[in-house]
C-alpha positions as CSV (number, residue, x, y, z in Angstrom):
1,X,0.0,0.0,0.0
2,X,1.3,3.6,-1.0
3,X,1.6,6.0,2.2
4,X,1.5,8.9,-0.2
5,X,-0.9,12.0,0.9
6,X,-4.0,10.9,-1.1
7,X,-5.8,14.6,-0.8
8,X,-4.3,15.6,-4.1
9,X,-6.2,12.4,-6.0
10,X,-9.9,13.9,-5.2
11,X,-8.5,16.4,-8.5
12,X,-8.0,14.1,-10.8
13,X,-10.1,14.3,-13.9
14,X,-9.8,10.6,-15.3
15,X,-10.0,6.9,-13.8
16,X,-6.7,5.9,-12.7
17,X,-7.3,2.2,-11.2
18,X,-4.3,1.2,-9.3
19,X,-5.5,4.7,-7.5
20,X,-8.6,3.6,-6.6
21,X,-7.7,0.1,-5.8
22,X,-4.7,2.1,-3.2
23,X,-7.7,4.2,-2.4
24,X,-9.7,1.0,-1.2
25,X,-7.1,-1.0,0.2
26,X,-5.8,2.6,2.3
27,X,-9.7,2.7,3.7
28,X,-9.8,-0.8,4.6
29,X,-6.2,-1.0,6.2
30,X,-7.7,2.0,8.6
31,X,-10.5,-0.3,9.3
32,X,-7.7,-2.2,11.2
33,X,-6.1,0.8,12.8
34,X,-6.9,3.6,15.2
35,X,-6.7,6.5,12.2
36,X,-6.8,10.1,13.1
37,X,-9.9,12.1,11.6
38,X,-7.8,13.9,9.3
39,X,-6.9,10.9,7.2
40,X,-10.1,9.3,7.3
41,X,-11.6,12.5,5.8
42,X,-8.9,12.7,3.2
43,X,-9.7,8.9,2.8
44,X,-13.3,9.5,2.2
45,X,-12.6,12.6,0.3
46,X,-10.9,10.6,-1.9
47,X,-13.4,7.3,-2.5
48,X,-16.0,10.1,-2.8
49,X,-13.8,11.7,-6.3
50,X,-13.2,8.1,-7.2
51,X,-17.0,7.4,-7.4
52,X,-17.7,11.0,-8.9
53,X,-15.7,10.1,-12.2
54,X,-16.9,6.5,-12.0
55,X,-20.8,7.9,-11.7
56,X,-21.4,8.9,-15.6
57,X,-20.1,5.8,-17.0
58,X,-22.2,3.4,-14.8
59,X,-25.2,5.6,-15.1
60,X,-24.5,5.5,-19.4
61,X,-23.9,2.0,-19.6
62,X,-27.5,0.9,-17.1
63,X,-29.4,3.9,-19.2
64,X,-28.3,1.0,-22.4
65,X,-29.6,-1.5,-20.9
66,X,-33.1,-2.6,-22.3
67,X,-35.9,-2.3,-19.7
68,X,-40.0,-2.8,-19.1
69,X,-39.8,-7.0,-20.1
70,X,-40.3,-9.2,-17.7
71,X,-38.6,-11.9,-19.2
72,X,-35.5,-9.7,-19.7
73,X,-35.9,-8.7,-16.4
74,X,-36.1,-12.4,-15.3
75,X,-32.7,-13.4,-17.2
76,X,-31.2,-10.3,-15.8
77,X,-32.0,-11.6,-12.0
78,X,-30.4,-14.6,-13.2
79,X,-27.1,-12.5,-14.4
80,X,-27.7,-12.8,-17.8
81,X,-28.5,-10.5,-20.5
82,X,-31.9,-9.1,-21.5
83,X,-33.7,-11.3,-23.8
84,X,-35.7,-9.0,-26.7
85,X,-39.5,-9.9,-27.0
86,X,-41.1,-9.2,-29.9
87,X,-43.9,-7.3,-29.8
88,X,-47.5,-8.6,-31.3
């Protein structure tokens, strides 16, 4: 795990993945320790930008996904992908 000040990271501007996995592994290593409330703040700060550039891709990719069938929504329970029904 990097020890590096991770207040800077809430700027970035793109996903940078070994940064949020060090991100997540920094948050749960102070699940183990008695951290100060400085560094969990800058540890949340930090998850919280992580999730802020990850938002618009997720919500893009579920706005593709096909909804209003129950059989797609069926498969999709079952982790598979929507099945189209025709309509009559």
């Amino acid at each position: 795990m990097n020890d590096r000040d991770i207040s800077s990271d809430v700027e970035q501007e793109t996903v940078d993945q070994n940064l949020v996995q060090q991100t997540i592994e920094r948050a749960q290593g102070l699940r183990r320790t008695a951290a100060d409330a400085d560094e969990l703040a800058r540890t949340a700060d930090a998850l919280r930008g992580h999730i802020a550039l990850l938002m618009p891709d997720a919500e893009e990719a579920t706005n593709k996904l096909w909804r209003g069938s129950m059989s797609g929504g069926s498969n999709q329970e079952r982790g598979g992908e929507p099945v189209p029904v025709a309509l009559a």
